[in-house]
Kinemage of the C-alpha trace (Angstrom):
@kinemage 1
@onewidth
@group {chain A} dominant
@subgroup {mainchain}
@vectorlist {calphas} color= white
{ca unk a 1} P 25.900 -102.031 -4.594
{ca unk a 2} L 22.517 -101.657 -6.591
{ca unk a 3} L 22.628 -103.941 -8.728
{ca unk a 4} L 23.133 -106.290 -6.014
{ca unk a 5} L 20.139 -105.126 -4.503
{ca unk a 6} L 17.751 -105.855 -7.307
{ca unk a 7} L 16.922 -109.983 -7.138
{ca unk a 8} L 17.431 -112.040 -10.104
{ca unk a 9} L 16.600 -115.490 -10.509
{ca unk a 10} L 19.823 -117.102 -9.110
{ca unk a 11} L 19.579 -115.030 -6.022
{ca unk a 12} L 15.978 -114.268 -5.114
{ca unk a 13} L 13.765 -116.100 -7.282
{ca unk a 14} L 10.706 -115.214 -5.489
{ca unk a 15} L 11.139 -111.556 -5.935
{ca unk a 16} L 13.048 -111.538 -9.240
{ca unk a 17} L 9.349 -110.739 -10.742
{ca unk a 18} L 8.886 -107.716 -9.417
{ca unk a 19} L 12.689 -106.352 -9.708
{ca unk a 20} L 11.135 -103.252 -11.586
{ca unk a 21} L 9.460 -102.394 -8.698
{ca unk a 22} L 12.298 -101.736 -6.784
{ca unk a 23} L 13.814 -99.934 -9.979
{ca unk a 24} L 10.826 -98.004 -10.532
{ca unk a 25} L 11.476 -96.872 -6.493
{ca unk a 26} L 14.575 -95.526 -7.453
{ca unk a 27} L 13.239 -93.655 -10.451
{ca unk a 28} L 10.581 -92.006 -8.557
{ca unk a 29} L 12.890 -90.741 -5.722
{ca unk a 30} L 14.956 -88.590 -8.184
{ca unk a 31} L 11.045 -86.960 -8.843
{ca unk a 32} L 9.674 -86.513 -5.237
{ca unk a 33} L 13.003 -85.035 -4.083
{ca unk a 34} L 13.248 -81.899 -6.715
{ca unk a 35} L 9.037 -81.508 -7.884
{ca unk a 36} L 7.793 -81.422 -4.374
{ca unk a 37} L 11.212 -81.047 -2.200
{ca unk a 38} L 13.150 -78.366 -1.333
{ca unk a 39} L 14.269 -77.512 -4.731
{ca unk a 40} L 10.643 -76.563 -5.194
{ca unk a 41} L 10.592 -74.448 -2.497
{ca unk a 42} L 13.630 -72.599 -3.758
{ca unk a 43} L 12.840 -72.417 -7.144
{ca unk a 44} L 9.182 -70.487 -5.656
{ca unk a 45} L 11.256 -68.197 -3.787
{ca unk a 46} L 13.585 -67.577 -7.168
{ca unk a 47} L 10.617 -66.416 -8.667
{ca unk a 48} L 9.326 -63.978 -5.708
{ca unk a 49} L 6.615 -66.142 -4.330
{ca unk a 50} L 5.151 -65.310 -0.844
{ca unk a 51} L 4.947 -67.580 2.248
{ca unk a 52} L 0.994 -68.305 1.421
{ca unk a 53} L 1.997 -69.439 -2.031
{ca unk a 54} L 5.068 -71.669 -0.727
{ca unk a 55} L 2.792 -72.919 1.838
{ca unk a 56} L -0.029 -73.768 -0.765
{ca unk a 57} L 2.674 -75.295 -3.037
{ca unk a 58} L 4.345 -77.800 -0.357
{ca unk a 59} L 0.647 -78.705 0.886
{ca unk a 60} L -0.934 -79.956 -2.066
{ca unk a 61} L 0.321 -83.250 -1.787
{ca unk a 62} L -1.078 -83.327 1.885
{ca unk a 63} L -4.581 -81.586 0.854
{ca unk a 64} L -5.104 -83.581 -2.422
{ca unk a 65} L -5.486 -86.664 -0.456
{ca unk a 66} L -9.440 -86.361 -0.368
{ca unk a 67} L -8.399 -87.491 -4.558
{ca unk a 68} L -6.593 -90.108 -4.003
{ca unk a 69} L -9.984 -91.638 -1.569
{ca unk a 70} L -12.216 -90.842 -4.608
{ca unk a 71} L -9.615 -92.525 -6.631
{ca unk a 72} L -10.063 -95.669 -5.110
{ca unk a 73} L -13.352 -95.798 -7.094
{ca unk a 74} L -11.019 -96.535 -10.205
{ca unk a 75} L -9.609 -99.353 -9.330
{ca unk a 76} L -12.342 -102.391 -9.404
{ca unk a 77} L -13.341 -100.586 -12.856
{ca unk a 78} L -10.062 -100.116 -14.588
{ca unk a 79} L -7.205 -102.364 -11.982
{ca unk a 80} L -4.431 -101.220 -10.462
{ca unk a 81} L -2.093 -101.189 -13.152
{ca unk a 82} L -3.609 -98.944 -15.351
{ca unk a 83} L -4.978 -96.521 -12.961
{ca unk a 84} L -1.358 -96.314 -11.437
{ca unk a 85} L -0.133 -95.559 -14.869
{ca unk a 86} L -2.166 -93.224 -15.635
{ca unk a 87} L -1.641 -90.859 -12.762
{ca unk a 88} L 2.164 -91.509 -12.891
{ca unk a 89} L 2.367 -90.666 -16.572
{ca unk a 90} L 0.142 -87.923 -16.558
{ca unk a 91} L 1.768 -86.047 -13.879
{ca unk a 92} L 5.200 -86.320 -15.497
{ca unk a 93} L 3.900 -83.764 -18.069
{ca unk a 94} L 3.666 -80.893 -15.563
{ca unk a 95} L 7.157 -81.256 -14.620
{ca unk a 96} L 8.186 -79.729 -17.740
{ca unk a 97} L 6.507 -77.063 -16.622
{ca unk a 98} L 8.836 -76.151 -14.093
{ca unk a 99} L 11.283 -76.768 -16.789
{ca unk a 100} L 10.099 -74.381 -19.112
{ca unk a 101} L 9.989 -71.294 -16.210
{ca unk a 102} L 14.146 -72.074 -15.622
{ca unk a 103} L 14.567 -72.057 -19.362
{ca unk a 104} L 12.486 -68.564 -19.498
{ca unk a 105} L 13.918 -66.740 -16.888
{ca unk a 106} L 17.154 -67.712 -17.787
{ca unk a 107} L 16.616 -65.443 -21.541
{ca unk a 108} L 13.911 -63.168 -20.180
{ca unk a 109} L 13.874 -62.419 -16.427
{ca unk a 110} L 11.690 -62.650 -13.976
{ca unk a 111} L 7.699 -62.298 -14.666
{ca unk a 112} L 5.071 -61.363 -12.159
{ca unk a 113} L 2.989 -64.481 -13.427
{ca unk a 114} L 5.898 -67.195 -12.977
{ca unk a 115} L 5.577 -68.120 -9.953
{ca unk a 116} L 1.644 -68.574 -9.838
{ca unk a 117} L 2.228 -71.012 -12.868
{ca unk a 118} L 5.072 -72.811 -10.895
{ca unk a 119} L 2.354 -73.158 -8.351
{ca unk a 120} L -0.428 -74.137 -10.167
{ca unk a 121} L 1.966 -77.013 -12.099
{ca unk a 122} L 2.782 -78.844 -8.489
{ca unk a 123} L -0.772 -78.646 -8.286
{ca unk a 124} L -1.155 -80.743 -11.433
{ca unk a 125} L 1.681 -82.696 -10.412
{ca unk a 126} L -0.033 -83.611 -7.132
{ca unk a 127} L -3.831 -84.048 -8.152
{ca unk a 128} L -2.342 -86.804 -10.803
{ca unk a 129} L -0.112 -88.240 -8.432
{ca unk a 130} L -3.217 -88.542 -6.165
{ca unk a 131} L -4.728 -90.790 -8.500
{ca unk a 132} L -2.179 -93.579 -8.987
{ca unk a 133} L -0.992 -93.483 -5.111
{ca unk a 134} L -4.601 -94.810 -4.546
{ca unk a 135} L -3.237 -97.996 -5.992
{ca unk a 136} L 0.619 -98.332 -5.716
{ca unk a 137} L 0.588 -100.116 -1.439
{ca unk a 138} L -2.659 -102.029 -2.643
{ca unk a 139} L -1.380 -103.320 -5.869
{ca unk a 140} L 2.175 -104.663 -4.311
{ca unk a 141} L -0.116 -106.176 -1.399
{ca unk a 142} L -1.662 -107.783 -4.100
{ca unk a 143} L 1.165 -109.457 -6.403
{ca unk a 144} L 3.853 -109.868 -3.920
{ca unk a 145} L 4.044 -113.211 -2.029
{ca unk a 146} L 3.488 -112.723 1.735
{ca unk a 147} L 7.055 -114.251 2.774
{ca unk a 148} L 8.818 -111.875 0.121
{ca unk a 149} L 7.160 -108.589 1.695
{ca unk a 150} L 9.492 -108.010 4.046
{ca unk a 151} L 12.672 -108.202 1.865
{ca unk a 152} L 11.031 -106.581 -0.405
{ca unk a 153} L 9.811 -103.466 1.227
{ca unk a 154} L 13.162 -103.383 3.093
{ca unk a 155} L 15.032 -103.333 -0.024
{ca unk a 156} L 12.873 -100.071 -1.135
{ca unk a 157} L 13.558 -98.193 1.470
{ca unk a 158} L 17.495 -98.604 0.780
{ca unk a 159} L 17.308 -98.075 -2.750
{ca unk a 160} L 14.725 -95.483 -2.469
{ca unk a 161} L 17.066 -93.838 0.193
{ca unk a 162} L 20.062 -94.086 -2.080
{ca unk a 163} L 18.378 -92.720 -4.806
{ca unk a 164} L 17.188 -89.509 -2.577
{ca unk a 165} L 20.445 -89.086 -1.032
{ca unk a 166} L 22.173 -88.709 -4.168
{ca unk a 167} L 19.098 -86.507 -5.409
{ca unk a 168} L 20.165 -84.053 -2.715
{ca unk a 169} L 24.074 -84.353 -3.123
{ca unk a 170} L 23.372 -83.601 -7.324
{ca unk a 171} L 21.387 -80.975 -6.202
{ca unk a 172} L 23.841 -79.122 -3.961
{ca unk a 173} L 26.561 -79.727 -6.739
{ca unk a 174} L 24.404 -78.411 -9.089
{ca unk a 175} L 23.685 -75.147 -7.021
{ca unk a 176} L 27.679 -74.944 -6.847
{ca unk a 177} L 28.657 -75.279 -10.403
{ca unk a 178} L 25.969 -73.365 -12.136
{ca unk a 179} L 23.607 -70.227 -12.518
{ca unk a 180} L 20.864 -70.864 -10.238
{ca unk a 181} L 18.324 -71.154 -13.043
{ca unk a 182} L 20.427 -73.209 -15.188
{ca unk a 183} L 20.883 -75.409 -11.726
{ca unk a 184} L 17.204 -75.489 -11.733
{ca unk a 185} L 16.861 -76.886 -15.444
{ca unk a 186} L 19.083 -79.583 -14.747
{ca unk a 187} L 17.320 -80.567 -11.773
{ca unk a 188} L 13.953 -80.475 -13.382
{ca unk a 189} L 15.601 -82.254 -16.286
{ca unk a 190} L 16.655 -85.298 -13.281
{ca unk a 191} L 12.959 -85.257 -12.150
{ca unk a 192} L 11.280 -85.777 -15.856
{ca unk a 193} L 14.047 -88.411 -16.175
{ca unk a 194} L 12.850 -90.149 -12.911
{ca unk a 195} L 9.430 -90.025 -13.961
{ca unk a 196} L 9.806 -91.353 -17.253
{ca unk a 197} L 12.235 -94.143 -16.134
{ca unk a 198} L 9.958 -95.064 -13.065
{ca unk a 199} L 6.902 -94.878 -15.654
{ca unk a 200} L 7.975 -97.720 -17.729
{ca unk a 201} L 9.606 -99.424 -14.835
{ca unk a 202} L 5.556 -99.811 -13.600
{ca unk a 203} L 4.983 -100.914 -16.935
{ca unk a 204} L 7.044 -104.257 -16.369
{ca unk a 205} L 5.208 -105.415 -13.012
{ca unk a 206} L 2.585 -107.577 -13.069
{ca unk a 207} L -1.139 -106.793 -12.382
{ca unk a 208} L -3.577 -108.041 -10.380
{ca unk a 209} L -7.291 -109.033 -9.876
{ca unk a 210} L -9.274 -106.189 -9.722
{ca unk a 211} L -10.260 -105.208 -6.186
{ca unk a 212} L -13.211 -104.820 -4.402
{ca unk a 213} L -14.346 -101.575 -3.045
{ca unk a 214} L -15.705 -101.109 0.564
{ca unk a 215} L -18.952 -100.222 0.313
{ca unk a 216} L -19.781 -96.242 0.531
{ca unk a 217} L -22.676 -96.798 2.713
{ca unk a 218} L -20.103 -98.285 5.770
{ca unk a 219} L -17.283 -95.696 4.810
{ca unk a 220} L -19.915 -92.794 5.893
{ca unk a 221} L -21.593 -94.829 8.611
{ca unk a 222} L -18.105 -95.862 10.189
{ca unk a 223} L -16.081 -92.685 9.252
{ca unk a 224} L -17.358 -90.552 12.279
{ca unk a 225} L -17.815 -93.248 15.205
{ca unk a 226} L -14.034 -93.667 14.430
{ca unk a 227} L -13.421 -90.216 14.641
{ca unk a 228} L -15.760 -89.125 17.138
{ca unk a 229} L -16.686 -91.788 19.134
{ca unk a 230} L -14.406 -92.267 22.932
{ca unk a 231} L -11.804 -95.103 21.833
{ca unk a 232} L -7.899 -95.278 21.769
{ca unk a 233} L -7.633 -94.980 18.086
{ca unk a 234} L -9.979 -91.744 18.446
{ca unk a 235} L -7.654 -90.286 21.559
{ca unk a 236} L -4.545 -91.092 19.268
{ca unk a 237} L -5.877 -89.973 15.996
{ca unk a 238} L -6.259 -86.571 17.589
{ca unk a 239} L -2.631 -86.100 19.507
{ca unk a 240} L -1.666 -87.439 15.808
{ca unk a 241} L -3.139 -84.496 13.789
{ca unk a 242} L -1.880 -81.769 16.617
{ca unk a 243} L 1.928 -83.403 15.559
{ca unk a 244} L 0.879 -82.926 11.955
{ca unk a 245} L -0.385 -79.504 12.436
{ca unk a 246} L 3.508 -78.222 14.485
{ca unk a 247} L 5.405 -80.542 12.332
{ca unk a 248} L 4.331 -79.517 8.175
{ca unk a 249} L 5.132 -76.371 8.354
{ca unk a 250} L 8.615 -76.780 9.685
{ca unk a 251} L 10.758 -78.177 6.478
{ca unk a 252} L 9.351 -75.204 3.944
{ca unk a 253} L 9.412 -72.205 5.844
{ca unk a 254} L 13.037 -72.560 7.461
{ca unk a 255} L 14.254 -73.556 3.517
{ca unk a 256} L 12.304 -70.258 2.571
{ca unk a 257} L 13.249 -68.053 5.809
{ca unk a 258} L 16.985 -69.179 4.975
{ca unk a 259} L 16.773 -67.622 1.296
{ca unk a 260} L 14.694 -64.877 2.095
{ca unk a 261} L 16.085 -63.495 5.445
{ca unk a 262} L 19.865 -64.451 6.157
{ca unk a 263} L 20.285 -64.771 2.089
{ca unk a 264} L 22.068 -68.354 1.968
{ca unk a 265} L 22.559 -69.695 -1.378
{ca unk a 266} L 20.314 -72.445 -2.529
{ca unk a 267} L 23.759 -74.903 -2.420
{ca unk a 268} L 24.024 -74.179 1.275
{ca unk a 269} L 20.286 -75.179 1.921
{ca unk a 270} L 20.606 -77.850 -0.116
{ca unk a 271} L 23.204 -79.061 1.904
{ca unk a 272} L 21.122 -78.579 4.967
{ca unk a 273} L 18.156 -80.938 3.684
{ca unk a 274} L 21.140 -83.660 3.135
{ca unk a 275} L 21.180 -83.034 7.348
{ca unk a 276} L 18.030 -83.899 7.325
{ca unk a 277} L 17.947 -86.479 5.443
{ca unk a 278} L 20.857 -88.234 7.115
{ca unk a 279} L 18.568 -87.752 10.096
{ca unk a 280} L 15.772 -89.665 8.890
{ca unk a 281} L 18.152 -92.631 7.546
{ca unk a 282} L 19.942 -92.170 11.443
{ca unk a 283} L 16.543 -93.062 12.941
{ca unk a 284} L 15.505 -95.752 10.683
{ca unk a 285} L 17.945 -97.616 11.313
{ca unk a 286} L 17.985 -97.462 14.797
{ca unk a 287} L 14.390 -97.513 16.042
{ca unk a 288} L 13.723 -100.211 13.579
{ca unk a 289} L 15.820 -102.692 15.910
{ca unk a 290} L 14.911 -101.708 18.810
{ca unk a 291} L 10.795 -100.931 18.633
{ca unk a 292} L 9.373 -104.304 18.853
{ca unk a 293} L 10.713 -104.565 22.201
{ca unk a 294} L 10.504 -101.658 23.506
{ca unk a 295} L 7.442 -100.345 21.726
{ca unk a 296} L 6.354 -97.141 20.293
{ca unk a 297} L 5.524 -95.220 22.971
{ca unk a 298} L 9.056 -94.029 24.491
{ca unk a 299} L 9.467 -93.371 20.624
{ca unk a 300} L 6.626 -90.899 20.722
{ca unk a 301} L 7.991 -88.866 23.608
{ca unk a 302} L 11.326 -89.028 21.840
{ca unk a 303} L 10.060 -87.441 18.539
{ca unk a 304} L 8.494 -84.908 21.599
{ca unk a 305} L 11.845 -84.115 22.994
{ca unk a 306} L 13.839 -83.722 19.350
{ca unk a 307} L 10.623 -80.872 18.576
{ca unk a 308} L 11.366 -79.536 21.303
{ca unk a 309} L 14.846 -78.928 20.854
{ca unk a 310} L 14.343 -77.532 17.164
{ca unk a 311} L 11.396 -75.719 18.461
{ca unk a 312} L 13.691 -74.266 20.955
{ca unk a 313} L 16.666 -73.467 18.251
{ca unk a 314} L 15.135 -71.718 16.241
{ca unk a 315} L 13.398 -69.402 18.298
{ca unk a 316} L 16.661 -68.497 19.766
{ca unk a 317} L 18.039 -68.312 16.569
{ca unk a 318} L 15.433 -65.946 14.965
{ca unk a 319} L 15.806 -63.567 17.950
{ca unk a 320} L 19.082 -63.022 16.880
{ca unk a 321} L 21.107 -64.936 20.078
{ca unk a 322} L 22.330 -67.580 17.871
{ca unk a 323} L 24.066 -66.465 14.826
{ca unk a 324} L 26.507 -69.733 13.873
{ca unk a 325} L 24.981 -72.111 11.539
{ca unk a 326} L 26.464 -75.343 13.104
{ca unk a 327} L 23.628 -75.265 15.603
{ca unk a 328} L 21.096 -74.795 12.271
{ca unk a 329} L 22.785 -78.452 10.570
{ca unk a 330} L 22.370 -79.476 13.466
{ca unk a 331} L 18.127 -78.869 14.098
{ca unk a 332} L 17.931 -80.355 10.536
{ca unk a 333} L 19.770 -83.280 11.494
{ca unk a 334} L 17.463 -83.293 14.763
{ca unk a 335} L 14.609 -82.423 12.469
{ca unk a 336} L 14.551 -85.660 10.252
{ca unk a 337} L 15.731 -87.788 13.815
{ca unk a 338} L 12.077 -86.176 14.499
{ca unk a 339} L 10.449 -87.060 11.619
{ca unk a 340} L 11.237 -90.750 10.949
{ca unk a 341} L 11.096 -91.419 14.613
{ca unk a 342} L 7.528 -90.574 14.832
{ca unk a 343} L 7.136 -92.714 11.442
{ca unk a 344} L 8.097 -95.559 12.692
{ca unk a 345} L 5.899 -95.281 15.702
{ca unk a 346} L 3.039 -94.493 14.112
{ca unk a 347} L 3.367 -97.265 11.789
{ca unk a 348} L 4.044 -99.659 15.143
{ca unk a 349} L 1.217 -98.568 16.859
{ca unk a 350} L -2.000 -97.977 14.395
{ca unk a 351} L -2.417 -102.107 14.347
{ca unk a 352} L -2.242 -101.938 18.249
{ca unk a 353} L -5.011 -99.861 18.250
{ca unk a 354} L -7.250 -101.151 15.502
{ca unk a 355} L -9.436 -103.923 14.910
{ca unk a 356} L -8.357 -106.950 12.443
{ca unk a 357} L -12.153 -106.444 10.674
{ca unk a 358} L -12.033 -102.306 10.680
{ca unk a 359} L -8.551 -101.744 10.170
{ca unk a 360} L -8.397 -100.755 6.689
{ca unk a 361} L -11.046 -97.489 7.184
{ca unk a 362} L -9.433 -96.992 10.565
{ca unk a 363} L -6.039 -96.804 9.487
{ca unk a 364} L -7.326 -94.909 6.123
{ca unk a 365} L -9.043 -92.261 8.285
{ca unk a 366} L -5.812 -91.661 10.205
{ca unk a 367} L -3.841 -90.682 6.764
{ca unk a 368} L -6.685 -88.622 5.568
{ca unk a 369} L -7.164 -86.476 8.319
{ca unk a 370} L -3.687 -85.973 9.652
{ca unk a 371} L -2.753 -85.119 5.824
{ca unk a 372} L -5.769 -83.239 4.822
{ca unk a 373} L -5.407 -80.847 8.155
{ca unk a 374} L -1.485 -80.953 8.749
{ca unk a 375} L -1.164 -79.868 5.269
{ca unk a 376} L -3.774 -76.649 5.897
{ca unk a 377} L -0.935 -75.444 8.786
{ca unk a 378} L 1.129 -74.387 6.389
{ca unk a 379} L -1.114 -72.344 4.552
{ca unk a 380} L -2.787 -70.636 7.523
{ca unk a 381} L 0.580 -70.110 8.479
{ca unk a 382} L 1.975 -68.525 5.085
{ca unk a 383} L -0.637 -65.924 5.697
{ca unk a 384} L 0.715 -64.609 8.977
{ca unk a 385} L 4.132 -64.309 7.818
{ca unk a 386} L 3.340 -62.512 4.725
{ca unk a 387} L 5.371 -59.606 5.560
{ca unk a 388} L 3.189 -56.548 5.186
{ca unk a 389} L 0.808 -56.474 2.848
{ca unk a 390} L 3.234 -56.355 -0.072
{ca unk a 391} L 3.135 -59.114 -2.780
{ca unk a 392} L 6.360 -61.484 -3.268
{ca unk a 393} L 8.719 -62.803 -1.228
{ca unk a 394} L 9.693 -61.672 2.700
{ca unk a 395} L 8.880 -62.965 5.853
{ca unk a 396} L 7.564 -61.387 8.956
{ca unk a 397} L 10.198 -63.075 11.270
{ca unk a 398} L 8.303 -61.847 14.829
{ca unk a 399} L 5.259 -64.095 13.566
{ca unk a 400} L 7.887 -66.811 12.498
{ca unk a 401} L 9.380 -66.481 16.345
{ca unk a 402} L 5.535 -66.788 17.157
{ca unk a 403} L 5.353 -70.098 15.330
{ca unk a 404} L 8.308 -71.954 17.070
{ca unk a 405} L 6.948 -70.538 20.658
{ca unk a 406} L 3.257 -72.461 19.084
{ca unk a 407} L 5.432 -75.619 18.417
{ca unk a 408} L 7.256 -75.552 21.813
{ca unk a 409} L 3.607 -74.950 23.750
{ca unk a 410} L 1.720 -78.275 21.621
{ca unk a 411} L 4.885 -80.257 22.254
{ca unk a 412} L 4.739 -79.710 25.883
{ca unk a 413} L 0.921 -80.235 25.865
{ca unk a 414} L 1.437 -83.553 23.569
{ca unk a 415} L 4.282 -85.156 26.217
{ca unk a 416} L 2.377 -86.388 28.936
{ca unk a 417} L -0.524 -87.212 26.506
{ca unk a 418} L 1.811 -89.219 24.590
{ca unk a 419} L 3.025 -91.045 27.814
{ca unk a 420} L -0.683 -92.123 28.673
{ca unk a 421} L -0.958 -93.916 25.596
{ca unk a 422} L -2.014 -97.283 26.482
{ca unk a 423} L 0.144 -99.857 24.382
{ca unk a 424} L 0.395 -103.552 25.331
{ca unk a 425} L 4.311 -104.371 24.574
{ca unk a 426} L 5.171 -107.075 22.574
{ca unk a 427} L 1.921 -107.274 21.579
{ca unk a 428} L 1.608 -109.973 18.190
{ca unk a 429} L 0.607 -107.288 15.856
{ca unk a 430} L 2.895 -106.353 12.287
{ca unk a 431} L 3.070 -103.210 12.219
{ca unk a 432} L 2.289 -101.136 8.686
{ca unk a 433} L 4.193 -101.869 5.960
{ca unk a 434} L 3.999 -98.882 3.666
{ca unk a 435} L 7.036 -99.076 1.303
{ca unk a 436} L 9.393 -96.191 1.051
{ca unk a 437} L 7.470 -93.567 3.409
{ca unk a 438} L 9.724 -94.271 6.334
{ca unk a 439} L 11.854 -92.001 3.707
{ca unk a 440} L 9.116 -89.744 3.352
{ca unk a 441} L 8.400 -88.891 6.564
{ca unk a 442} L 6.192 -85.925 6.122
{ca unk a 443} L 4.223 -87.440 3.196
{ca unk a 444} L 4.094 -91.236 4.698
{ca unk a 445} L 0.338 -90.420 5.981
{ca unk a 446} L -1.353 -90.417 2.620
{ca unk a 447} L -0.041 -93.257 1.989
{ca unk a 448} L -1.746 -94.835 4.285
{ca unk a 449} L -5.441 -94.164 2.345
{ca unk a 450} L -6.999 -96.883 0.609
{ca unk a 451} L -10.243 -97.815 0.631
{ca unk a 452} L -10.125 -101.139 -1.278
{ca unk a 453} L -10.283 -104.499 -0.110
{ca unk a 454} L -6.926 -106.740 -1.558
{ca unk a 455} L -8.487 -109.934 -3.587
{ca unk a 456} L -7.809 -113.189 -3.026
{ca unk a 457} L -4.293 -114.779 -4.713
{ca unk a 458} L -4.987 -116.980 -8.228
{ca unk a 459} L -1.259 -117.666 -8.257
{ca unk a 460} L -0.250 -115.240 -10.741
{ca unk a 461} L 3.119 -115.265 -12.142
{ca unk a 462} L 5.404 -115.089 -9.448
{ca unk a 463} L 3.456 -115.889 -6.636
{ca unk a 464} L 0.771 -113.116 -5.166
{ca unk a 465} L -0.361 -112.959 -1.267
{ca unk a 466} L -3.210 -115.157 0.081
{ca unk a 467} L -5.939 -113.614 1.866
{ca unk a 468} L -6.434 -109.661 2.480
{ca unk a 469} L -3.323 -107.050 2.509
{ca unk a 470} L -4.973 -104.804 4.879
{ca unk a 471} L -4.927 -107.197 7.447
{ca unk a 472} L -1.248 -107.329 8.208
{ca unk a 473} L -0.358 -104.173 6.861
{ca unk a 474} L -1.714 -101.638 4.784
């Protein structure tokens, strides 16, 4: 089935090019899923980390973002191609960090210090990652020919979703068959793989002109009239960063309340995120069909209604009156329906909203922000349920109970905000093309920074886009 995904000559000679992109998108799934996934989380939890240091582990990739906008400097200096390399090969060296803690612990126990360095290495790990995401969307605008886009973003997303599916599955094997910190090294020892594989995998796509930058003088000018200013992309951008705020903390603190409080093995959660995960590829495939028509609206107030529900679940099931864990596969499952559904929305309805000529700051702004301030929720939150004032792992569950009665009370604010959402259906407007993130539902806004303008096509080997990639997608 993969390898009849990947074009060759005889079948898809306008993408068989830029066939290592779409291996280098299964490469790079087996690292997301275990160096800034839930087998992060675990592994922090392994080593005694707190909520505040969980929370400040899982958020990086959301607060580092401000990076990846500086990074953007790089690229009409050095090109896409080697700026993307660099971050991508850079950050594979702090996954062997991880590696080394498993291998440790497994000979001499657990240290005080581990888990601060476990930190500290996704920090690494997502400050270097920063740097080449500035160019990854840009540079396949760039090189891809506009026809091709379509098939070949849609051909990501499956391979990218096999790839994390089966991530998970190993994973939850893995947790089944061995010691949880020789589970751990094997995992780590999947995500170096990845990295390496989806390193050289870059290496083999073509590069591009280098782009233009917008100028710095328009980015400050513009940046607060869109955020400030009364508009519809101003009232959305807002409703979208209270979503961000309820929704980030959700997937890391319900892995970490599972280990810490009920005392499930890392196998069962493990098999929980597959839930999830099934729940995102559930929604893709279904909204996908049926948004164009119907537009993304009623999909907002959907997303509302699944929060709700989890919102709802666990609350009930942290007081104590639901004890079975069929309900709990089945908020994860609603969790990731959640997720993608709001994707997919979001992605349908930014162009709606947004000037042709101002799009590319707009929809820039709209990543930054909702990243940079949904990923400080779960750090303000990871210092309320600190349990005590003791060091380590626990949970204060009465301020976890007071976080799901916070997501219940901005979902039923959001609702009827939501519904007022003016949207003009069937409106001729593509919506965002951003790759893979429909599979990365929770990290899809910072991919959505970049503050470059796409150069015109010279025909480069195997066709490249004419005109601007921001203008049809981003």
């Amino acid at each position: 089935m993969f390898a009849r995904l990947i074009p060759t000559e005889k079948t898809d000679p306008e993408l068989a090019p830029f066939r290592s992109g779409l291996v280098f998108a299964f490469f790079n799934a087996l690292t997301w899923q275990i160096g800034i996934g839930t087998p992060m989380v675990l592994f922090a939890e392994q080593l005694g980390a707190s909520p505040l240091q969980v929370g400040l582990a899982y958020s990086f990739v959301f607060l580092l973002t401000p990076i990846q906008i500086v990074s953007t400097a790089l690229l009409p200096i050095y090109g896409f191609k080697r700026v993307m390399l660099g971050g991508w090969g850079t950050r594979s060296v702090f996954l062997a960090v991880p590696a080394m803690l498993a291998l440790l612990v497994s000979f001499l126990g657990v240290r005080d210090w581990m888990a601060a360095v476990l930190v500290g290495s996704v920090f690494w790990f997502c400050f270097f990652r920063s740097i080449g995401a500035a160019a990854v969307i840009p540079w396949l605008y760039a090189i891809l020919p506009v026809p091709a886009r379509g098939r070949y973003f849609g051909s990501e997303q499956f391979i990218g979703g096999i790839a994390g599916v089966g991530t998970l599955l190993a994973c939850v094997a893995l947790f089944a068959w061995l010691p949880v910190y020789w589970a751990l090294l094997v995992q780590y020892g999947i995500a170096v793989t990845g990295s390496i594989f989806s390193y050289f995998a870059l290496k083999r796509l073509p590069d591009a002109p280098n782009p233009s930058a917008i100028s710095l003088t328009s980015v400050f000018r513009d940046t607060p009239r869109h955020m400030f200013a009364p508009s519809p992309f101003r009232h959305y951008l807002w409703l979208a960063v209270a979503y961000a705020i309820i929704s980030t903390p959700i997937p890391p603190f319900v892995a970490y309340y599972l280990k810490v409080v009920p005392g499930l093995s890392p196998g069962q959660i493990m098999a929980f995120e597959v839930l999830r995960y099934c729940g995102v590829i559930t929604a893709a495939g279904f909204i996908r069909r049926r948004i164009d028509t119907s537009g993304a609206r009623p999909f907002f107030l959907v997303t509302m209604g699944l929060y709700l529900f989890v919102g709802v679940f666990w609350w009930v099931f942290l007081r104590g009156e639901a004890s079975s864990l069929i309900g709990a596969y089945i908020a994860y499952f609603v969790l990731g329906l959640g997720a993608a559904s709001w994707t997919i929305a979001n992605l349908n309805y930014l162009p709606k909203i947004t000037r042709e000529e101002d799009r590319t700051l707009a929809v820039s702004i709209q990543g930054a922000v909702t990243a940079c301030i949904g990923g400080l929720s779960p750090i303000l939150w990871g210092l309320f349920l600190k349990k005590g004032s003791t060091a380590g792992a626990g949970m204060d569950t009465g301020v976890f109970q007071a976080f799901f009665v916070f997501v219940i009370l901005v979902v039923l604010v959001l609702s009827p905000l939501l519904a007022r959402l003016p949207e003009e259906k069937g409106a001729p407007v593509s919506p965002l093309v951003i790759g893979n993130a429909i599979f990365r539902p929770f990290r899809a806004a910072t991919y959505l920074v970049n503050l470059i303008e796409i150069p015109r096509n010279r025909g480069a080997k195997g066709g490249q886009a004419e005109g601007k990639g921001t203008t049809d997608g981003h």
